[in-house]
C-alpha positions as CSV (number, residue, x, y, z in Angstrom):
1,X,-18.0,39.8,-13.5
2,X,-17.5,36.0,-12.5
3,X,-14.4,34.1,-11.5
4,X,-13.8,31.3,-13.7
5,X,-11.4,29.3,-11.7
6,X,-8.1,30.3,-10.3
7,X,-4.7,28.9,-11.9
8,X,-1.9,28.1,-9.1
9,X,1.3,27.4,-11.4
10,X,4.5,25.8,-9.9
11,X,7.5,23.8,-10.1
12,X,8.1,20.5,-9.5
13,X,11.5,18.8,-10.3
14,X,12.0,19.3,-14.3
15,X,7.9,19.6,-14.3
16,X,5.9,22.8,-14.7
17,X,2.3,21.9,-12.9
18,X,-0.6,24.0,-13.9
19,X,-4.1,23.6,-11.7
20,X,-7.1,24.5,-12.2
21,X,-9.4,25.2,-9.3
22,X,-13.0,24.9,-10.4
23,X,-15.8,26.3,-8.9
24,X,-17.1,23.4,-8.5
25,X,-14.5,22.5,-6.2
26,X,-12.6,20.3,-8.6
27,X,-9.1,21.0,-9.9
28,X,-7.6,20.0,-13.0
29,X,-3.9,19.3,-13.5
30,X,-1.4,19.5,-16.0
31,X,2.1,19.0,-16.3
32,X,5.0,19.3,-18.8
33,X,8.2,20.0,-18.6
34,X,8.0,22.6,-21.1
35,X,6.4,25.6,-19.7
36,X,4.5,27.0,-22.9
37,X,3.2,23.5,-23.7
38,X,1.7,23.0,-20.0
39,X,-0.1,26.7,-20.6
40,X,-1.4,25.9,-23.9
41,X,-2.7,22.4,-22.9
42,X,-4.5,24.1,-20.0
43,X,-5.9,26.6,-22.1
44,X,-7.2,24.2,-24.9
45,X,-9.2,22.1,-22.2
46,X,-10.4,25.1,-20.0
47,X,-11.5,26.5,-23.4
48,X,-13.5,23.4,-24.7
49,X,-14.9,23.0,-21.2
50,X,-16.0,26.6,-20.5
51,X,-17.5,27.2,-23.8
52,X,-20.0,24.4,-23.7
């Protein structure tokens, strides 16, 4: 088994803030102030980036 990233998700005004903490050491964030619509565009990208 391998860990793909971690995902911290928080709160920040009327924001949700998804990020993304690579192994790489990078992290990748996203934020919407609709909760399901900050998951999904996280998902998308992690998706297109992981499967390559």
């Amino acid at each position: 088994m391998e860990t793909v990233c971690y995902i911290e998700i928080i709160k920040d005004g009327q924001d949700f803030v998804a990020r993304a903490h690579m192994p790489d050491g990078t992290i990748k964030e996203y934020r919407h102030q609709v909760f399901e619509d900050v998951l999904t565009e996280m998902v998308v990208e992690l998706q297109e980036e992981l499967s390559e």
